[in-house]
C-alpha positions as CSV (number, residue, x, y, z in Angstrom):
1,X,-15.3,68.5,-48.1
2,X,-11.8,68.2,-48.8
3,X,-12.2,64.2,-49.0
4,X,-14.4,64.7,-51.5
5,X,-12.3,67.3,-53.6
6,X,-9.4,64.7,-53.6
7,X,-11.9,61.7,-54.5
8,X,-11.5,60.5,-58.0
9,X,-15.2,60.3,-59.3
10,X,-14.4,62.8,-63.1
11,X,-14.3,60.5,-65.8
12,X,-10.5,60.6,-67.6
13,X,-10.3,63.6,-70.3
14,X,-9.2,63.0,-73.9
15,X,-5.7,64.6,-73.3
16,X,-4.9,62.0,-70.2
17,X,-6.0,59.3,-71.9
18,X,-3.7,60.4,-75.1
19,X,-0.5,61.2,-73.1
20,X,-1.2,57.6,-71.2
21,X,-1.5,56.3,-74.4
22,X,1.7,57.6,-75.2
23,X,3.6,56.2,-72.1
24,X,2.0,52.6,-72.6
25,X,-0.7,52.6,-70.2
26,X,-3.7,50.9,-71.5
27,X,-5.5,48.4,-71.3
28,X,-4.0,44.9,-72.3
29,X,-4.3,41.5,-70.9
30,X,-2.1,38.3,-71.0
31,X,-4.7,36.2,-71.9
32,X,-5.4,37.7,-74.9
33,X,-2.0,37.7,-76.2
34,X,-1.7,34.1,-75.1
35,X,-4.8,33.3,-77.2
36,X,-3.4,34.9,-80.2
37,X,0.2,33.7,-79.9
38,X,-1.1,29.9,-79.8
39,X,-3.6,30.7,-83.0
40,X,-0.8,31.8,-84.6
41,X,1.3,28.7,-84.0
42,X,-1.1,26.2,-84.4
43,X,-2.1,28.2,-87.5
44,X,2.2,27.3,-88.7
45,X,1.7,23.6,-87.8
46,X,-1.5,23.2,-89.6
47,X,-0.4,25.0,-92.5
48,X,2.9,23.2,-92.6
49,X,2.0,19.8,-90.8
50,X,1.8,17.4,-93.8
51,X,5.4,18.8,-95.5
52,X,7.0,18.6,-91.7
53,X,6.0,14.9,-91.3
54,X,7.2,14.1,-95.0
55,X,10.7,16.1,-94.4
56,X,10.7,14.0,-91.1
57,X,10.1,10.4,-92.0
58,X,12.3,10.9,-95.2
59,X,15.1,12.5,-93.1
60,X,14.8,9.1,-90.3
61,X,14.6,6.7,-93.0
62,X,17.7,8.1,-94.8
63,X,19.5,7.9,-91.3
64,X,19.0,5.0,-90.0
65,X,19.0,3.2,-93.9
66,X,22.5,4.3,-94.0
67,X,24.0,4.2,-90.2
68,X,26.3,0.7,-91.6
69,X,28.4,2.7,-94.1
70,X,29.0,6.1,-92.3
71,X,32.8,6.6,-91.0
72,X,33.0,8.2,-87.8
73,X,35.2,10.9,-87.8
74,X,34.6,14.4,-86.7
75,X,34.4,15.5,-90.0
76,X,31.1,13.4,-90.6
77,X,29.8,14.2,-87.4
78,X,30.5,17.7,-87.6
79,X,27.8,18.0,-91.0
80,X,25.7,15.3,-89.5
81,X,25.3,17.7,-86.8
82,X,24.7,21.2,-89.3
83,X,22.5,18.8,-91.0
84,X,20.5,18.7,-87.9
85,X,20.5,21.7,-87.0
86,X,19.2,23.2,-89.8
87,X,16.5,20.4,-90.5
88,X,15.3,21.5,-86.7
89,X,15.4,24.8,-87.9
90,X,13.1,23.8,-90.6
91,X,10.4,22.0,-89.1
92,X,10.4,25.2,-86.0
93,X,10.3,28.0,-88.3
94,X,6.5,28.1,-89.4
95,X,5.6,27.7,-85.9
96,X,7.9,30.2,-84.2
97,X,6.2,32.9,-87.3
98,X,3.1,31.5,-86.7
99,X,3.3,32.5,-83.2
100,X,5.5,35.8,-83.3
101,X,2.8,37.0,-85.8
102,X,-0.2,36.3,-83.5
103,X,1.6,38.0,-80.7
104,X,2.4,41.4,-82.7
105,X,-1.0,41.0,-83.6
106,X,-2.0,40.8,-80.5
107,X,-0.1,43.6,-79.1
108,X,-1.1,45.8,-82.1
109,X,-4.9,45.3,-81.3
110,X,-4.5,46.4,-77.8
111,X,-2.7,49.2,-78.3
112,X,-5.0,50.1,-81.9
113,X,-2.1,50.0,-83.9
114,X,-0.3,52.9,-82.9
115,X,3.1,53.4,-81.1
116,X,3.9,54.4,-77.6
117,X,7.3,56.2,-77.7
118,X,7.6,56.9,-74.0
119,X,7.1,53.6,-73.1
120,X,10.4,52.5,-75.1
121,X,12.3,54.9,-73.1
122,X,14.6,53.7,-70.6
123,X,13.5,53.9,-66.9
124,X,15.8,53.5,-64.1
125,X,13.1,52.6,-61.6
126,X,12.2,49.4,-63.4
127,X,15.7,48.0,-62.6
128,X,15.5,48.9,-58.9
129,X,15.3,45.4,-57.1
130,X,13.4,46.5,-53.8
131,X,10.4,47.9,-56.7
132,X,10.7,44.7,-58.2
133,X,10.5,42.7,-55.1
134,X,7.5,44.6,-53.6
135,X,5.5,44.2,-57.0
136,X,6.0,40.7,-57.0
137,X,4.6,40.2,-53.7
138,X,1.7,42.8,-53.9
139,X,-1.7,42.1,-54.0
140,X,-2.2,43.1,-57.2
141,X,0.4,40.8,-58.7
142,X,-1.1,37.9,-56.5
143,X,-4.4,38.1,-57.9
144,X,-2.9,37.0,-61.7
145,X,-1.1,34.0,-59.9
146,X,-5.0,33.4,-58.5
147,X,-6.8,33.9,-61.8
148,X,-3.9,31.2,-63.8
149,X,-4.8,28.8,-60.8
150,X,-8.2,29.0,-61.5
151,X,-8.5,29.0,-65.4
152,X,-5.6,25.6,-65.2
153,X,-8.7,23.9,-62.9
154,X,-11.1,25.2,-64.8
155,X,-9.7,24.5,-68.5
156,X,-8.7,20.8,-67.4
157,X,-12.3,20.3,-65.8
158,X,-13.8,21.6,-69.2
159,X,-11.6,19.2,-71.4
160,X,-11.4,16.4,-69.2
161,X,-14.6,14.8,-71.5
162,X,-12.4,15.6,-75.2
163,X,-9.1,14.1,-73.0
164,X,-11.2,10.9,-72.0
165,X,-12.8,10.7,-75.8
166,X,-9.1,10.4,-77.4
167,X,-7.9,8.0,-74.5
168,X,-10.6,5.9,-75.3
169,X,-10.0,5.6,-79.0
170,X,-9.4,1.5,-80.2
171,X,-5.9,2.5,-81.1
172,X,-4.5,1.5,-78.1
173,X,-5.8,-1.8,-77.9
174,X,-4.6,-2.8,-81.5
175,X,-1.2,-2.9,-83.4
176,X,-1.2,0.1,-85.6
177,X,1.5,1.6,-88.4
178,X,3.9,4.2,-87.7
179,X,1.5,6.5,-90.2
180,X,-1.9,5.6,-88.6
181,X,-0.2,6.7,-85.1
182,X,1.0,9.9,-86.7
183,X,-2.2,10.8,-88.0
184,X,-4.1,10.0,-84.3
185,X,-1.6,12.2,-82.6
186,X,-1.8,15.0,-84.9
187,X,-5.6,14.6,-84.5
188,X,-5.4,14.6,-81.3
189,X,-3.5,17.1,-80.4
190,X,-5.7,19.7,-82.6
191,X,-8.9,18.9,-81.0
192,X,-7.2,19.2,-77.5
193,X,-5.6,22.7,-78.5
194,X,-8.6,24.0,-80.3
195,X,-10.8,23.4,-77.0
196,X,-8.4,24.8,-75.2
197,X,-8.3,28.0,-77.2
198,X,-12.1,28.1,-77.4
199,X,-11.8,28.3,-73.9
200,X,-9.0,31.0,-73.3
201,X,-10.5,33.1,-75.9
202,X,-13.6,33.0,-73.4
203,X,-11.5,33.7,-70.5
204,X,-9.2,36.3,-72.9
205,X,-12.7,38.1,-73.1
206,X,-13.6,38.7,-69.9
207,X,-10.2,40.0,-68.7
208,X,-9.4,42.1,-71.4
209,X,-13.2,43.8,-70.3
210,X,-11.8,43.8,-66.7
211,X,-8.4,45.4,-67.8
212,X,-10.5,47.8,-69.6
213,X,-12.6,48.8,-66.6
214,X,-9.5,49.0,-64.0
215,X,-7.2,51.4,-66.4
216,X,-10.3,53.1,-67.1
217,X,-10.4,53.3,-63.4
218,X,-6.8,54.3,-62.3
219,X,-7.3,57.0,-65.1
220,X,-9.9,58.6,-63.3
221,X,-9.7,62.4,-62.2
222,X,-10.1,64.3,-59.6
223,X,-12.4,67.8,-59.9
224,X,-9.1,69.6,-58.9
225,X,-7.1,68.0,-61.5
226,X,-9.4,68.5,-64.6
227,X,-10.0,72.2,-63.7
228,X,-6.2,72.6,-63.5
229,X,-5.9,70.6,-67.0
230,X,-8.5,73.0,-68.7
231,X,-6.4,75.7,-67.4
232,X,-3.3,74.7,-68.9
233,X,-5.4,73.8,-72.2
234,X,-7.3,76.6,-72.3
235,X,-4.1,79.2,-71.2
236,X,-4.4,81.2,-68.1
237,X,-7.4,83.7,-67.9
238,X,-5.3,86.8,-67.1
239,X,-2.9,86.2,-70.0
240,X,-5.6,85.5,-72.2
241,X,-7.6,88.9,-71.1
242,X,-4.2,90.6,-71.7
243,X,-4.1,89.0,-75.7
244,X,-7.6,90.1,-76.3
245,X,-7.0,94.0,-74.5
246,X,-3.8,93.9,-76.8
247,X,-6.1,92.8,-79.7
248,X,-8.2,95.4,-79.3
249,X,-5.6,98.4,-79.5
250,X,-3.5,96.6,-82.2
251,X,-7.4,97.4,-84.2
252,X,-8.5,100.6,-82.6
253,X,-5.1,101.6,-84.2
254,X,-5.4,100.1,-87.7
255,X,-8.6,101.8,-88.2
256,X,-7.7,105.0,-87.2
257,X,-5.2,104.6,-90.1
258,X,-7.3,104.4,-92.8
259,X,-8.1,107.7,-93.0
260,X,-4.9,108.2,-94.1
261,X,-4.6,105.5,-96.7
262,X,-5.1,106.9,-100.9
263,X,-7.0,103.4,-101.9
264,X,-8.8,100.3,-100.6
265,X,-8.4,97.2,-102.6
266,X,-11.1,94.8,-102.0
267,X,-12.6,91.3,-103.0
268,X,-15.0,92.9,-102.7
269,X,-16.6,92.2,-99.2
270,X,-14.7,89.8,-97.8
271,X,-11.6,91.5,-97.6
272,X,-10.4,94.9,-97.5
273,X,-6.6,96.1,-97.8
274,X,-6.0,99.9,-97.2
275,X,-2.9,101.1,-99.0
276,X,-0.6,104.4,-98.9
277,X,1.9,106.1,-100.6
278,X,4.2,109.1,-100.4
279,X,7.1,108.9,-103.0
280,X,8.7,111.3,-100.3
281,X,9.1,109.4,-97.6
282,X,8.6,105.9,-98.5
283,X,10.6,103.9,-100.7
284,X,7.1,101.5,-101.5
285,X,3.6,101.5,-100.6
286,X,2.6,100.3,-97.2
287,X,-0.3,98.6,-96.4
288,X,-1.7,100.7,-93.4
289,X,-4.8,98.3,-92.7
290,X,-6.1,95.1,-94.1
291,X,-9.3,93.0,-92.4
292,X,-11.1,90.0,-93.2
293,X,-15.3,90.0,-93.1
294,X,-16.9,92.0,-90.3
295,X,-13.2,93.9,-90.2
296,X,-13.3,94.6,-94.3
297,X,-16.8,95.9,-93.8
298,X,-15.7,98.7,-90.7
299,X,-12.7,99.3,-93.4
300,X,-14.9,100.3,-96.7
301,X,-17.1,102.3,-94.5
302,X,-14.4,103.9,-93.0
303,X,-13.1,104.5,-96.6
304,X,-16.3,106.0,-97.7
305,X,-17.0,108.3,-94.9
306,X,-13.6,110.3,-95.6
307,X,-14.0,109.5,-99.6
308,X,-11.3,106.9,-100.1
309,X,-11.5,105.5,-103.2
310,X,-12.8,101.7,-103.2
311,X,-11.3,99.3,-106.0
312,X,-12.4,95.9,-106.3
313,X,-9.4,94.0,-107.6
314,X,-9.9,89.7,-106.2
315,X,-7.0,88.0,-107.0
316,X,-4.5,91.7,-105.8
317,X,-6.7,91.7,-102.3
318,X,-6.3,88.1,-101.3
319,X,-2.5,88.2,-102.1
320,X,-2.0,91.2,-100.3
321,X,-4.1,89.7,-97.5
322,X,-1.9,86.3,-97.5
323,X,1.6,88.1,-97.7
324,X,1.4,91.5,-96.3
325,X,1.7,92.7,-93.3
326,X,0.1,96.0,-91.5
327,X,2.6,98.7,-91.1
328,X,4.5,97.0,-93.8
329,X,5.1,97.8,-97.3
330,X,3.6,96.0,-100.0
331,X,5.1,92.9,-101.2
332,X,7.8,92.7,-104.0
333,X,6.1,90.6,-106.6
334,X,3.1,92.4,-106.2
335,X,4.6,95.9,-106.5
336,X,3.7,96.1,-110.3
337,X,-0.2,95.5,-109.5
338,X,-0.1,97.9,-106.7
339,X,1.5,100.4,-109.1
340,X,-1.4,100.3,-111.8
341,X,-4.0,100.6,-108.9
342,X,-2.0,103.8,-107.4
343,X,-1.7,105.4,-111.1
344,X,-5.5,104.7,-111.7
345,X,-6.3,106.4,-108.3
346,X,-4.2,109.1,-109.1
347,X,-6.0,109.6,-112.4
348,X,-9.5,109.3,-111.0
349,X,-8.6,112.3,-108.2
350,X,-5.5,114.0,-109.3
351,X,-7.4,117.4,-108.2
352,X,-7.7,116.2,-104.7
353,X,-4.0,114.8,-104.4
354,X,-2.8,118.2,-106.4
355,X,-5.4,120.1,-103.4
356,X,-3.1,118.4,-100.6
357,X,0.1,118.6,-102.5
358,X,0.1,122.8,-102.7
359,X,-1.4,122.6,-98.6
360,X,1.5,120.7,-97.6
């Protein structure tokens, strides 16, 4: 019984998978960002192939056309050097964005575009060496060496026809230009790549759909632990029994104010907002209970079962109900509005306020 308590068989709840979300731990593969960084460069080369060769062959041609009349000094080989530098830099850039695209790409689709800020933290454990060294030589870190083994046998097996189509081409049994050997290369080397990638996007596929299935599976819960996670969603039972009791008197209370109160303001049976006043004692009106709905309705009939006066003001009820506060006094701004209500109340029953006046 206890085996089965600690088994793993609850599917992972929305919080887990959110907070592992969070920390980084979904479900990516190598493959697929491997696919998507090599799109992304061979998308730069294509884009950029026919300016590269020009920049190239113009670049060799004024070189060598002009290797009789250069001094040799350090000078001159210091900005023939620059020079070749940045022409480098040139012909790498659209490839290196090309493929630093794809792979932010990549990583953005795995992780559905959204940041994991725990798993930028810093963690100690990561540097420890003996960690390091036992990952390496797990079983699970063996299996990826397996899979790469595999998919290089299986990739070369699949292209082997395409290889033996380009090796069998007549251009290596005739004299061609530099051009026409440019263009075979570049030909080449694109329908090699592209059934390569056709291939790794297959193989991206499947593992991505395998990582997807083993985080889904480390992620799984045991009955313990989701009870324990509704509890600590939820809140605990006795300290939610304890709101509700405390609830319930905080009400009882209110409405055995409103007996008390001169006027109910309502809107008119959503809300209700019971309201006193002695000039006596208080220095502003107080608003002794207020209640939306089911609450405004035990208010009124409250109000008309000791004959409170009922006024239907809207827009005086719903501010009183946004700003005030039971057992507090009317808010400032409204105090002129409240005033007018009072006067009119004191108007409509001046006998029964002057009745109480000479009991008291």
């Amino acid at each position: 019984m206890s085996n089965q308590a600690g088994e793993r068989t609850e599917a992972p709840t929305p919080r887990k998978l959110e907070e592992a979300h969070k920390r980084g731990q979904f479900a990516r593969s190598a493959e697929v960002q491997t696919v998507f960084v090599m799109f992304g460069g061979l998308g730069g080369l294509l884009f950029s192939g026919a300016e590269l060769w020009s920049y190239l062959a113009s670049s060799v041609a004024s070189t060598m056309g002009h290797l009789h009349d250069v001094p040799l000094s350090a000078a001159v080989l210091q900005s023939h050097s620059a020079a070749g530098v940045l022409g480098l830099a040139r012909c790498l850039w659209p490839v290196a964005a090309g493929t630093m695209l794809g792979g932010l790409l990549a990583g953005a689709i795995q992780s559905r575009f959204t940041t994991c800020p725990e798993a930028l933290a810093i963690n100690f454990e990561r540097l420890n060496p003996v960690a390091g060294l036992q990952r390496l030589f797990s079983m699970r870190s063996a299996m990826p060496a397996g899979v790469a083994l595999v998919k290089l046998a299986f990739i070369l097996l699949l292209t082997w026809s395409t290889v033996r189509e380009v090796l069998g081409d007549p251009i290596f049994n005739q004299a061609v230009g530099v051009g026409r050997l440019a263009a075979f290369l570049g030909e080449a080397t694109v329908k090699i790549v592209l059934h390569i990638l056709m291939l790794l996007a297959v193989i991206a596929a499947a593992d991505y759909g395998y990582q997807c299935w083993r985080t889904y599976r480390d992620m799984m819960m045991t009955k313990e632990e989701v009870k324990e996670e509704a509890k600590n969603s939820e809140g605990n039972p006795q300290i939610k029994s304890a709101r509700r009791r405390l609830l319930r008197r905080s009400k009882k209370k209110m409405l055995n104010d409103v007996p008390l109160a001169d006027v109910v303001v309502t809107n008119p049976t959503h809300i209700a907002i019971a309201l006193k006043y002695d000039r006596k004692t208080m220095r502003a009106p107080k608003i002794v209970a207020k209640g939306i709905r089911l609450n405004a309705q035990q208010i009124r009939e409250i109000a008309q079962k000791h004959q409170i006066p009922i006024l239907e003001n809207k827009p005086l009820a719903r501010l009183m109900f946004k700003y005030g506060k039971v057992g507090g006094e009317v808010p400032a701004q409204l105090y002129a509005a409240v005033a007018e209500v009072l006067a009119w109340v004191y108007r409509n029953n001046r006998y029964r306020y002057y009745a109480e006046a000479n009991r008291a």
